[in-house]
mmJSON file of the N, C-alpha and C atoms, coordinates in Angstrom:
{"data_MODEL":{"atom_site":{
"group_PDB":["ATOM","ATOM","ATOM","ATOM","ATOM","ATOM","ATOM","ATOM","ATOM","ATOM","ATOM","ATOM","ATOM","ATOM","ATOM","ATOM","ATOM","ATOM","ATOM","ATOM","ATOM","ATOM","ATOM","ATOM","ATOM","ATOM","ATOM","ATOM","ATOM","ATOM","ATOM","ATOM","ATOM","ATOM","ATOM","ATOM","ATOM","ATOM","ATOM","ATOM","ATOM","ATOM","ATOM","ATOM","ATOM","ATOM","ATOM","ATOM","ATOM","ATOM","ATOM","ATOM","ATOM","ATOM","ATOM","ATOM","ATOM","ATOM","ATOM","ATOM","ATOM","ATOM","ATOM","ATOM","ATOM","ATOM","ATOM","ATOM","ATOM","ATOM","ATOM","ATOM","ATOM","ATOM","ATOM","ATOM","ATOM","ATOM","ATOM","ATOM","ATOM","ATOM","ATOM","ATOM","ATOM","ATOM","ATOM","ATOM","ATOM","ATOM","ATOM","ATOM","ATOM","ATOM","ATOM","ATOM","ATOM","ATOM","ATOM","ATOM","ATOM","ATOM","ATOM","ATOM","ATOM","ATOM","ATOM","ATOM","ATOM","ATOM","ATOM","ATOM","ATOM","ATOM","ATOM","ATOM","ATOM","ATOM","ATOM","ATOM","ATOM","ATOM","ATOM","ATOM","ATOM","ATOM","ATOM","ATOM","ATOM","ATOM","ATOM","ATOM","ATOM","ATOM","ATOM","ATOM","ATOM","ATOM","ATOM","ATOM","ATOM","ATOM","ATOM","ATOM","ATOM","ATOM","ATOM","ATOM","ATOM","ATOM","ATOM","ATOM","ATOM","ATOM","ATOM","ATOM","ATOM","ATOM","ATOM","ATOM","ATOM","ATOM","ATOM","ATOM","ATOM","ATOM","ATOM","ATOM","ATOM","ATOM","ATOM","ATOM","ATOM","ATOM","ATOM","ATOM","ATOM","ATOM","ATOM","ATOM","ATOM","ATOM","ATOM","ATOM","ATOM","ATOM","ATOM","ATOM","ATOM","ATOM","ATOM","ATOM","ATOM","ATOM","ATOM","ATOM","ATOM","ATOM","ATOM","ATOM","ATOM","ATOM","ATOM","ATOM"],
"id":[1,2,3,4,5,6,7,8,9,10,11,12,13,14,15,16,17,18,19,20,21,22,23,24,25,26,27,28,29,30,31,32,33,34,35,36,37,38,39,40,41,42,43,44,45,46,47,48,49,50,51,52,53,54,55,56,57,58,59,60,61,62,63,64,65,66,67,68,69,70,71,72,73,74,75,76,77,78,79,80,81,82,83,84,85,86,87,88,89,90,91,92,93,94,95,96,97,98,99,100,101,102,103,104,105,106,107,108,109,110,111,112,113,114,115,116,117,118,119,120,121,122,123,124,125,126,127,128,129,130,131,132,133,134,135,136,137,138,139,140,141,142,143,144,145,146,147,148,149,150,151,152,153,154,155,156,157,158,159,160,161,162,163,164,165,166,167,168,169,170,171,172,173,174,175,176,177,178,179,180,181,182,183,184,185,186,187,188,189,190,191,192,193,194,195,196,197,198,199,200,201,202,203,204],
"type_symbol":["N","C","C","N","C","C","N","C","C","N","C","C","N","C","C","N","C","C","N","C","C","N","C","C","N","C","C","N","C","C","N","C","C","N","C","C","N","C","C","N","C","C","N","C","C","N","C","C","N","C","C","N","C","C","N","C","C","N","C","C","N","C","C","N","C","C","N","C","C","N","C","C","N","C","C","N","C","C","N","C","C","N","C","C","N","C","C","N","C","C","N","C","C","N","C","C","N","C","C","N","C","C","N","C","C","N","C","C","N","C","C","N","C","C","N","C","C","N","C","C","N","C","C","N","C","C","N","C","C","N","C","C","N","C","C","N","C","C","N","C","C","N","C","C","N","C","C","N","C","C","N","C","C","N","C","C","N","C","C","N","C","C","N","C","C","N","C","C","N","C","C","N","C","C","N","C","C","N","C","C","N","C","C","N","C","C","N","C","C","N","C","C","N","C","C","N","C","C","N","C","C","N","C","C"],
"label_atom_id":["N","CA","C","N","CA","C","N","CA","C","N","CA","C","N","CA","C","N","CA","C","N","CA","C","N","CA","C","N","CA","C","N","CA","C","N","CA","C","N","CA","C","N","CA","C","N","CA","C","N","CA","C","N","CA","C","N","CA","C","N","CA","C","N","CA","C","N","CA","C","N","CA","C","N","CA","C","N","CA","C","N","CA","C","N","CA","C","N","CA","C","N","CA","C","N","CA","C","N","CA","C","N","CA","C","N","CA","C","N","CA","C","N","CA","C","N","CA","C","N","CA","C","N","CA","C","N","CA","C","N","CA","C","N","CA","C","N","CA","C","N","CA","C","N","CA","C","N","CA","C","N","CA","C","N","CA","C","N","CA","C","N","CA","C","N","CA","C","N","CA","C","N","CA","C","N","CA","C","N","CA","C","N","CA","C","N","CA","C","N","CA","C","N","CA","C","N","CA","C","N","CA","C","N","CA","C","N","CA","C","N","CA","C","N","CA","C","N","CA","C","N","CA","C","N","CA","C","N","CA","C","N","CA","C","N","CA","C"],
"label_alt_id":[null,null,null,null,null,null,null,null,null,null,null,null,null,null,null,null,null,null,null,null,null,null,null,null,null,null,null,null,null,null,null,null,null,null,null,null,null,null,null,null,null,null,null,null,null,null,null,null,null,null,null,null,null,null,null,null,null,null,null,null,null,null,null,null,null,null,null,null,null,null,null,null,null,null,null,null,null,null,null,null,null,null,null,null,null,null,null,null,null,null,null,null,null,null,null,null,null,null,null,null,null,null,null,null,null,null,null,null,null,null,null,null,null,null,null,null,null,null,null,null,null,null,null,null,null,null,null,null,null,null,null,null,null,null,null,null,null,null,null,null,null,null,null,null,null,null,null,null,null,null,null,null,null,null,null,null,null,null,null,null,null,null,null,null,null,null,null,null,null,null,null,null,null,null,null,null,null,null,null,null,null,null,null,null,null,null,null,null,null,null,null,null,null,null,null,null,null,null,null,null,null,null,null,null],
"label_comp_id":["UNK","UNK","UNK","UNK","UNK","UNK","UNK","UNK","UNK","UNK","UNK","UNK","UNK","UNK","UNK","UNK","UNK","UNK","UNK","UNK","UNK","UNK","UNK","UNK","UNK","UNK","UNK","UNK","UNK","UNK","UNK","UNK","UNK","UNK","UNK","UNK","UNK","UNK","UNK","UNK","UNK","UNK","UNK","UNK","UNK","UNK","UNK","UNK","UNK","UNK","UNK","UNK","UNK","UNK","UNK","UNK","UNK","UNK","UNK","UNK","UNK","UNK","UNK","UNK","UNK","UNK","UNK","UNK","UNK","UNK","UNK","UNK","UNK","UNK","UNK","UNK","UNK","UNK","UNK","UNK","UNK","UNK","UNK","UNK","UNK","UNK","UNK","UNK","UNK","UNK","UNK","UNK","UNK","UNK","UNK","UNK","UNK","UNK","UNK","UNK","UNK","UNK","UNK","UNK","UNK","UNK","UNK","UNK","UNK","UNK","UNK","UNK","UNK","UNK","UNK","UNK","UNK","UNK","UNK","UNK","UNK","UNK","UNK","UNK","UNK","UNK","UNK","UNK","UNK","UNK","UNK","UNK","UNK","UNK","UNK","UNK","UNK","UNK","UNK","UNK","UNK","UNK","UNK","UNK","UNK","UNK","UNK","UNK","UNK","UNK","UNK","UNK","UNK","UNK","UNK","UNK","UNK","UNK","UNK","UNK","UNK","UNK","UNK","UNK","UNK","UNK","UNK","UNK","UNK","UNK","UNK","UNK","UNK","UNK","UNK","UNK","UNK","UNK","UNK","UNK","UNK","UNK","UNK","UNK","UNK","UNK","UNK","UNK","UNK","UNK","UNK","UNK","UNK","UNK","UNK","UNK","UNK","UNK","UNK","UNK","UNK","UNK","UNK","UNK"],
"label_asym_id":["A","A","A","A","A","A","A","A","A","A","A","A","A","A","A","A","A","A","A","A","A","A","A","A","A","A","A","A","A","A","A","A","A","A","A","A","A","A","A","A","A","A","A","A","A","A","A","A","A","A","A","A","A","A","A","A","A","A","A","A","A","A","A","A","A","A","A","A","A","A","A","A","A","A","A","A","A","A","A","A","A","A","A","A","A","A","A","A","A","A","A","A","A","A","A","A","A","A","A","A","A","A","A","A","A","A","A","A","A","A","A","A","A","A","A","A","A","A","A","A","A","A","A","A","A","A","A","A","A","A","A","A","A","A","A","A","A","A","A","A","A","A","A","A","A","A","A","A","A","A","A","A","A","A","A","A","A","A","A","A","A","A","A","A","A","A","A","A","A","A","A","A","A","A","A","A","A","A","A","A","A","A","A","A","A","A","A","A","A","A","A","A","A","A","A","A","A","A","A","A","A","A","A","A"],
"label_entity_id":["1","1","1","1","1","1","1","1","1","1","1","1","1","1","1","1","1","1","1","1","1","1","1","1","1","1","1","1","1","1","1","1","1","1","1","1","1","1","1","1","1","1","1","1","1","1","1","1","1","1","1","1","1","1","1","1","1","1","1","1","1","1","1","1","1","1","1","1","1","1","1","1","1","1","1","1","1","1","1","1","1","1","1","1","1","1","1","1","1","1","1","1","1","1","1","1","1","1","1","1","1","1","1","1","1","1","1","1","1","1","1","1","1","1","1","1","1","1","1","1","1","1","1","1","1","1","1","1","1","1","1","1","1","1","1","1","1","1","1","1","1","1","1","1","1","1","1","1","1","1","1","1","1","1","1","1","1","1","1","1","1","1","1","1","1","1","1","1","1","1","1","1","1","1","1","1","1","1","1","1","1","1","1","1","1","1","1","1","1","1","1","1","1","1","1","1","1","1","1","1","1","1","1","1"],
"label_seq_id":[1,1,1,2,2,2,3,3,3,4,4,4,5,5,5,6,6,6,7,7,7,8,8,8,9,9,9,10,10,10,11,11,11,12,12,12,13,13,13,14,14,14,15,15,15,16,16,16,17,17,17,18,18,18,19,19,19,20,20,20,21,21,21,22,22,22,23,23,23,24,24,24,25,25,25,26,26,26,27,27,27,28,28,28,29,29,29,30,30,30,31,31,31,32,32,32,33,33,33,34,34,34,35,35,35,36,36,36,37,37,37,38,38,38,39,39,39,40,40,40,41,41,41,42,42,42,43,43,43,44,44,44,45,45,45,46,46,46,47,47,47,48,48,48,49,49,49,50,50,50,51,51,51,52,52,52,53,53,53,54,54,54,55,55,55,56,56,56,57,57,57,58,58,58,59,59,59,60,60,60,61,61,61,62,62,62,63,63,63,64,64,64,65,65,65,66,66,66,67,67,67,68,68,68],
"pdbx_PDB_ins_code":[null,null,null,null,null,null,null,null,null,null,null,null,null,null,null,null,null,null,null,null,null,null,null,null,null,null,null,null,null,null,null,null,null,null,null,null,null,null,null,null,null,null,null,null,null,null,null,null,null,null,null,null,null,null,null,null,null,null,null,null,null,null,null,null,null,null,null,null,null,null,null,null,null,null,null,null,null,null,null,null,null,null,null,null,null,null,null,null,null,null,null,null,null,null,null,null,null,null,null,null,null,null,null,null,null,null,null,null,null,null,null,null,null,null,null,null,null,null,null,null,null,null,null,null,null,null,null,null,null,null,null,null,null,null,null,null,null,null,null,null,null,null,null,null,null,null,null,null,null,null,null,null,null,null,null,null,null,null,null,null,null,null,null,null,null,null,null,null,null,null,null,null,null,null,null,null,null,null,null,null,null,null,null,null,null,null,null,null,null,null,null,null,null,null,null,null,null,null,null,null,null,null,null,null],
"Cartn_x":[13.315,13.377,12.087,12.557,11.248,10.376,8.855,8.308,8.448,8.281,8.931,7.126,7.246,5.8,5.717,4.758,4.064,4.319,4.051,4.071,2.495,1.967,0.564,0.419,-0.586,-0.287,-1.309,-1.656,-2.771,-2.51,-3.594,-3.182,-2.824,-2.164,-1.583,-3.09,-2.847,-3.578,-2.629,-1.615,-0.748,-0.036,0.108,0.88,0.569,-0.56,-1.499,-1.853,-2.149,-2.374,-3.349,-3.727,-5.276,-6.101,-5.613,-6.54,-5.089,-3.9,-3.241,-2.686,-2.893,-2.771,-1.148,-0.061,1.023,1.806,1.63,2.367,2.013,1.076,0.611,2.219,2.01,3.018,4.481,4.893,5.783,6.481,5.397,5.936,6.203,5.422,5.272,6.513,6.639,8.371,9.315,9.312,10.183,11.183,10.184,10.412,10.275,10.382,9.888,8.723,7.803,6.881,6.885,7.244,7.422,7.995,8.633,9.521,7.68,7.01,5.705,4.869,5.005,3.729,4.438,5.732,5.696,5.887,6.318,5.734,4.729,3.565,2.158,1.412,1.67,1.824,2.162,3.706,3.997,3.154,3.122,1.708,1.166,0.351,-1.178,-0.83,-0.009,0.088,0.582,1.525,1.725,0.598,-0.008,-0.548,-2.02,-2.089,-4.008,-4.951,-3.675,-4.592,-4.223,-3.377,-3.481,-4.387,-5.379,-5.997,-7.183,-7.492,-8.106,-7.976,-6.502,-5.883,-5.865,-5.448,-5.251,-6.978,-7.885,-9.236,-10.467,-9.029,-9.598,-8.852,-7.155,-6.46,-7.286,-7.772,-8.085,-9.526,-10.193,-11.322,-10.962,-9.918,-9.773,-8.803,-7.73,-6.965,-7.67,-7.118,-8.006,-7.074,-7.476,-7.152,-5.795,-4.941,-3.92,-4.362,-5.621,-6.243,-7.116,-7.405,-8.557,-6.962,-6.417,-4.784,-4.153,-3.987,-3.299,-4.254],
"Cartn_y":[16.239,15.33,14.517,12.883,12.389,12.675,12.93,12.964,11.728,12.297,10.559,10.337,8.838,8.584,8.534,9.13,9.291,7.96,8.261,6.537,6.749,5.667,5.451,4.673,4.828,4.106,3.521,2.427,1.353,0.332,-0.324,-2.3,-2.988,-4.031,-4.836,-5.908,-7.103,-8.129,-9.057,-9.145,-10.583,-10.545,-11.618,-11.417,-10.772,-10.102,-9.461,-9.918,-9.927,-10.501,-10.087,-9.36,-8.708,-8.155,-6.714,-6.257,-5.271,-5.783,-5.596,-4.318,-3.534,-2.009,-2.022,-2.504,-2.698,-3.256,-3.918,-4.24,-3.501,-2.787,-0.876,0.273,0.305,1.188,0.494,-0.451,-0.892,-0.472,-1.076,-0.979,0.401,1.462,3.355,3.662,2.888,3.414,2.256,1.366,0.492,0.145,-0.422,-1.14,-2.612,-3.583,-4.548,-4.671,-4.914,-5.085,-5.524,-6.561,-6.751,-5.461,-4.992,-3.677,-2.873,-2.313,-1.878,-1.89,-3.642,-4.537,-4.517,-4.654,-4.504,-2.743,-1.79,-0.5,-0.351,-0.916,-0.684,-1.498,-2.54,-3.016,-2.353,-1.96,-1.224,0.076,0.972,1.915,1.564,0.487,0.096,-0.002,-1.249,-1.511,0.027,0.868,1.958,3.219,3.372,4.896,3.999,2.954,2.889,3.245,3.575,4.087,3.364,1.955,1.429,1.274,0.348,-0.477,0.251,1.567,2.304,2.874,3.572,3.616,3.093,1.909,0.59,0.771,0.444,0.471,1.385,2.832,4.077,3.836,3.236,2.872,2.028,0.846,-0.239,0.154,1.431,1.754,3.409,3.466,4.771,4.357,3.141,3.357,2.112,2.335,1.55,0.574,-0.853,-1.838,-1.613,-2.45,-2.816,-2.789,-3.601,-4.144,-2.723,-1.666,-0.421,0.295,0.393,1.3,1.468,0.054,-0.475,-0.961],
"Cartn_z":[-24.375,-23.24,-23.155,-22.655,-22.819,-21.616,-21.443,-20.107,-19.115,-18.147,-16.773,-16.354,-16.474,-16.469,-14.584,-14.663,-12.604,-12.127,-11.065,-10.25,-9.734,-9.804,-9.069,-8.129,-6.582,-5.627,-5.617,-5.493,-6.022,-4.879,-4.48,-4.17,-5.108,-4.561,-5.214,-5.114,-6.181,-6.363,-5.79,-6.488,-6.383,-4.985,-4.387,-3.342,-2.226,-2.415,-1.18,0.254,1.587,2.325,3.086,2.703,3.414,1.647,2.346,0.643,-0.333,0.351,-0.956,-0.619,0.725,0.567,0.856,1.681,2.007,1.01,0.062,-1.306,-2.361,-2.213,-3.211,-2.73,-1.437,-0.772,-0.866,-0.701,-0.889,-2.263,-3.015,-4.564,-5.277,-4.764,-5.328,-4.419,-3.441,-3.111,-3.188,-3.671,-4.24,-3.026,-1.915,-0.852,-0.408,0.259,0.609,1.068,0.908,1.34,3.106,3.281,4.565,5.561,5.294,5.827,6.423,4.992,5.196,6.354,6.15,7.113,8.581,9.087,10.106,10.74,9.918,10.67,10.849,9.887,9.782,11.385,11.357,13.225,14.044,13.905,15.315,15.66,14.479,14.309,15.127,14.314,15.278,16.55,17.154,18.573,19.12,19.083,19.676,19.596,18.484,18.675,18.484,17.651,17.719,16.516,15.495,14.186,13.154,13.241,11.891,11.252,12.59,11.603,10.65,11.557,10.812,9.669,9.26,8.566,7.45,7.902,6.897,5.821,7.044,5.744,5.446,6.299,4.695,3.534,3.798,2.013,1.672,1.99,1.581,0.968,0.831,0.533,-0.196,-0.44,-1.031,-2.432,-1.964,-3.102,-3.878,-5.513,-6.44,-6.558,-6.867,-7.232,-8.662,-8.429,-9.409,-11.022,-11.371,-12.408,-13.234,-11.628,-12.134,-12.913,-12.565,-12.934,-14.511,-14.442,-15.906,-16.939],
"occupancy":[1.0,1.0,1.0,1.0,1.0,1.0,1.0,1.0,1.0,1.0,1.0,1.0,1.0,1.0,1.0,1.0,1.0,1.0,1.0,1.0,1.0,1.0,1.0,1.0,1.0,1.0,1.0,1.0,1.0,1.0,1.0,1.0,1.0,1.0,1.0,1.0,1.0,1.0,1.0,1.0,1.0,1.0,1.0,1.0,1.0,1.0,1.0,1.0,1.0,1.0,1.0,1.0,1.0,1.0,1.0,1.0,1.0,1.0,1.0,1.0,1.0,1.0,1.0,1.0,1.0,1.0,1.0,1.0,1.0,1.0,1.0,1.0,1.0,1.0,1.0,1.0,1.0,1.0,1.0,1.0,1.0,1.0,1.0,1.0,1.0,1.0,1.0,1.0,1.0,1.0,1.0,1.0,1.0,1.0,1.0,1.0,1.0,1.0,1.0,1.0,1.0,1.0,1.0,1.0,1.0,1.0,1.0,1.0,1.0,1.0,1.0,1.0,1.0,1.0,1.0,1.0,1.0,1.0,1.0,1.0,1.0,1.0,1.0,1.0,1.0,1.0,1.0,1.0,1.0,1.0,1.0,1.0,1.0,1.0,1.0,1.0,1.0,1.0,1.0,1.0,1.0,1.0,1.0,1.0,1.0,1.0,1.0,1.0,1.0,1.0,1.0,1.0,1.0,1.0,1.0,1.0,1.0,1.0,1.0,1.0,1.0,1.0,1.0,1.0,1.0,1.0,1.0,1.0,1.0,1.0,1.0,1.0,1.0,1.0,1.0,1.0,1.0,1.0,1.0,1.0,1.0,1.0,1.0,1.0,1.0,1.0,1.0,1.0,1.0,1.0,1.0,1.0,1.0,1.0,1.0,1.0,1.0,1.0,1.0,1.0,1.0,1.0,1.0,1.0],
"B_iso_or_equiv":[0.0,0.0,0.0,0.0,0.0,0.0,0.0,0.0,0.0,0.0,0.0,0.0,0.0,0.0,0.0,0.0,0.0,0.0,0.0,0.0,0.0,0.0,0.0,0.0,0.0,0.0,0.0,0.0,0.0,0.0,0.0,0.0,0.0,0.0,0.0,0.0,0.0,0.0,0.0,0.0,0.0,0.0,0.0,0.0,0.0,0.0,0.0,0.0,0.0,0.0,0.0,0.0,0.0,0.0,0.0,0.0,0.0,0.0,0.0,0.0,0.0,0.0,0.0,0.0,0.0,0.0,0.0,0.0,0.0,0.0,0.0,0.0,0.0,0.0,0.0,0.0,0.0,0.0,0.0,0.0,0.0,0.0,0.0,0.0,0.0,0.0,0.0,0.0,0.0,0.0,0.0,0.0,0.0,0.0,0.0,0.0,0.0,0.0,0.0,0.0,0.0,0.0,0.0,0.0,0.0,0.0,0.0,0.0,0.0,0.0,0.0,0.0,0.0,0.0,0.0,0.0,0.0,0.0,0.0,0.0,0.0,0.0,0.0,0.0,0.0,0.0,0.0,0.0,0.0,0.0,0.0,0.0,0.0,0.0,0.0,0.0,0.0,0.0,0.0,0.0,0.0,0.0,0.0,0.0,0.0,0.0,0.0,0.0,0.0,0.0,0.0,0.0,0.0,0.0,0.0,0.0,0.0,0.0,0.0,0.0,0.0,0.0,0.0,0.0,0.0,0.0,0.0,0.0,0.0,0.0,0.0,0.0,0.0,0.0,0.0,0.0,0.0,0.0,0.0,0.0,0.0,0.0,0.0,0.0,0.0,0.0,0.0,0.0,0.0,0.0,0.0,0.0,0.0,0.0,0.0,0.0,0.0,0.0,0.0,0.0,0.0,0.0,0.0,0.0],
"pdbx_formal_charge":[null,null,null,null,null,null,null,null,null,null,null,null,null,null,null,null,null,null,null,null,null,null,null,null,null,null,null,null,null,null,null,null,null,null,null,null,null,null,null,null,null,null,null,null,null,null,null,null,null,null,null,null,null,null,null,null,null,null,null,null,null,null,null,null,null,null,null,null,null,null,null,null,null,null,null,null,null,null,null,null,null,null,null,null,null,null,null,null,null,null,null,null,null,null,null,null,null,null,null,null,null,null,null,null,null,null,null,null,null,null,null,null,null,null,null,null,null,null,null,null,null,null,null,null,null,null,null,null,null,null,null,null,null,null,null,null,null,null,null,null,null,null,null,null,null,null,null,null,null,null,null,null,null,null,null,null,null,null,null,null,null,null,null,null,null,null,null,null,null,null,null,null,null,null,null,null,null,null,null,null,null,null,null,null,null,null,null,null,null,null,null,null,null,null,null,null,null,null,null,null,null,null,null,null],
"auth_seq_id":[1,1,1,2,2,2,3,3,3,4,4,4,5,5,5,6,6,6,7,7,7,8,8,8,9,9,9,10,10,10,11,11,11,12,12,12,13,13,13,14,14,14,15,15,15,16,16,16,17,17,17,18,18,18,19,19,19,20,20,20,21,21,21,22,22,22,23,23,23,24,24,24,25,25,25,26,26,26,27,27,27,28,28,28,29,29,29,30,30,30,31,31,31,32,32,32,33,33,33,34,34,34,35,35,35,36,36,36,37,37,37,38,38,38,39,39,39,40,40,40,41,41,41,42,42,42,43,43,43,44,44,44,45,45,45,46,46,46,47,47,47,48,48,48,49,49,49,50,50,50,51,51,51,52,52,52,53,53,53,54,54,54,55,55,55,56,56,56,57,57,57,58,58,58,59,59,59,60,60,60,61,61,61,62,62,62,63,63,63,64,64,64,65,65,65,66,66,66,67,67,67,68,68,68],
"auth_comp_id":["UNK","UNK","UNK","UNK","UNK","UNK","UNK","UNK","UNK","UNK","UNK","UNK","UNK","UNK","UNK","UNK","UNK","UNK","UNK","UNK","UNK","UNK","UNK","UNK","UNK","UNK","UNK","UNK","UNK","UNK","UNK","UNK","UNK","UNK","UNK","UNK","UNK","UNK","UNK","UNK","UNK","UNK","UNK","UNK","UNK","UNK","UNK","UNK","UNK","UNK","UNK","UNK","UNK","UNK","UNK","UNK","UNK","UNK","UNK","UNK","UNK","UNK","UNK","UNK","UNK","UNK","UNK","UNK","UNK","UNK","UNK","UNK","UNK","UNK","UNK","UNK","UNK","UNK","UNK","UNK","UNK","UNK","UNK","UNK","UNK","UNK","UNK","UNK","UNK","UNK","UNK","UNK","UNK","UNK","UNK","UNK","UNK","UNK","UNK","UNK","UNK","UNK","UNK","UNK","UNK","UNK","UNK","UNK","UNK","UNK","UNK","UNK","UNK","UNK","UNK","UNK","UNK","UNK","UNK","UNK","UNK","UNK","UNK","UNK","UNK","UNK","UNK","UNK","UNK","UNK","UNK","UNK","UNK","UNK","UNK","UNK","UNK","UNK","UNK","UNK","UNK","UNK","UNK","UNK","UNK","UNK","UNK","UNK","UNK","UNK","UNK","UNK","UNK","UNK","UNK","UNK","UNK","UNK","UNK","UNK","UNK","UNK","UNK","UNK","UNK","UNK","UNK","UNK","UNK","UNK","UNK","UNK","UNK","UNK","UNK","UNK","UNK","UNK","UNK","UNK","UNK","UNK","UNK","UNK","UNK","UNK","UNK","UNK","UNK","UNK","UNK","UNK","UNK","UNK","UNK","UNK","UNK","UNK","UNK","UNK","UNK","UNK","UNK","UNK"],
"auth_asym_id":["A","A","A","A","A","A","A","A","A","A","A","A","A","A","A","A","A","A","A","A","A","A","A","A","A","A","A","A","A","A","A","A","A","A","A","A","A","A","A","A","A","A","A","A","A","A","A","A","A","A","A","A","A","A","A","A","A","A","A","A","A","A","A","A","A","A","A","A","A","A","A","A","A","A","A","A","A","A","A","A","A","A","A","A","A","A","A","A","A","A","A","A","A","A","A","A","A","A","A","A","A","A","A","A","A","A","A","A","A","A","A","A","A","A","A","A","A","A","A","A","A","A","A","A","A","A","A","A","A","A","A","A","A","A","A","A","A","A","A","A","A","A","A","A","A","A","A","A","A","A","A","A","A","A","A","A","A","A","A","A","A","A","A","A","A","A","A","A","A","A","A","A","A","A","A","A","A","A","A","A","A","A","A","A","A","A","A","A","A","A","A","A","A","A","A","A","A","A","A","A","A","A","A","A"],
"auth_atom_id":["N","CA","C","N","CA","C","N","CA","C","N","CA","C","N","CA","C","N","CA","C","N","CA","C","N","CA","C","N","CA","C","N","CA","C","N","CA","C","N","CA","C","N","CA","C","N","CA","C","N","CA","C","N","CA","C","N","CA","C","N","CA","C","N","CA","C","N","CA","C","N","CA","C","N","CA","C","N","CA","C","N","CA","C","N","CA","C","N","CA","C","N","CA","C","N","CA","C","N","CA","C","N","CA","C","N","CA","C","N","CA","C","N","CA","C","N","CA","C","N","CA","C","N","CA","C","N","CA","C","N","CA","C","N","CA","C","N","CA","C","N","CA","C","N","CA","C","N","CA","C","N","CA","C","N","CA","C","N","CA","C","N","CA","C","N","CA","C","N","CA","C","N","CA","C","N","CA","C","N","CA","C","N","CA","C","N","CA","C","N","CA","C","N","CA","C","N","CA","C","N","CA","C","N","CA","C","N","CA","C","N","CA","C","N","CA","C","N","CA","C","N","CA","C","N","CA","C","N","CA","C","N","CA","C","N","CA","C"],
"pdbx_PDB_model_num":[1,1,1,1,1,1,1,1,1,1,1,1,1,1,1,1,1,1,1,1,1,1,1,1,1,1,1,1,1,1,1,1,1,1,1,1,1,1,1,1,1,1,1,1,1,1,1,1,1,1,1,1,1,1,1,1,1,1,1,1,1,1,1,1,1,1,1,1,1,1,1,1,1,1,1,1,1,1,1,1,1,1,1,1,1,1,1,1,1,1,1,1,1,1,1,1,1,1,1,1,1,1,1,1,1,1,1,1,1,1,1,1,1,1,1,1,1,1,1,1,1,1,1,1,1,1,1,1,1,1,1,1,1,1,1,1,1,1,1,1,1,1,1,1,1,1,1,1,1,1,1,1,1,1,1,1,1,1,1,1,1,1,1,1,1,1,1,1,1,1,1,1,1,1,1,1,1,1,1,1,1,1,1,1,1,1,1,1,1,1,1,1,1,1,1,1,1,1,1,1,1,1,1,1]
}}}
């Protein structure tokens, strides 16, 4: 059997709109991106921890380009 190659969760470069972290997640679950970006809002506006959130990924996960 052949091995199944991992999925890695990275930012995206292309198509990014801040630093890329919501089109990383999108893509390791093979979602819309947009879908992402607006739970990632309602988050924030309801509980208060996106944005924080947002830039420990944005400072934890590695760039698209570090990956491949």
């Amino acid at each position: 059997m052949a091995k199944k190659e991992r999925k890695k969760l990275y930012r995206v470069e292309e198509g990014n709109k801040i630093f890329g972290v919501c089109g990383g997640i999108a893509e390791y679950f093979d979602i819309d991106p947009t879908i992402v970006r607006i739970v990632w809002i309602i988050t924030t506006l309801l509980y208060g921890f996106g944005i924080i959130a947002y830039l420990v990924c944005a400072l934890c996960m590695p760039k698209e380009s570090e990956i491949k």
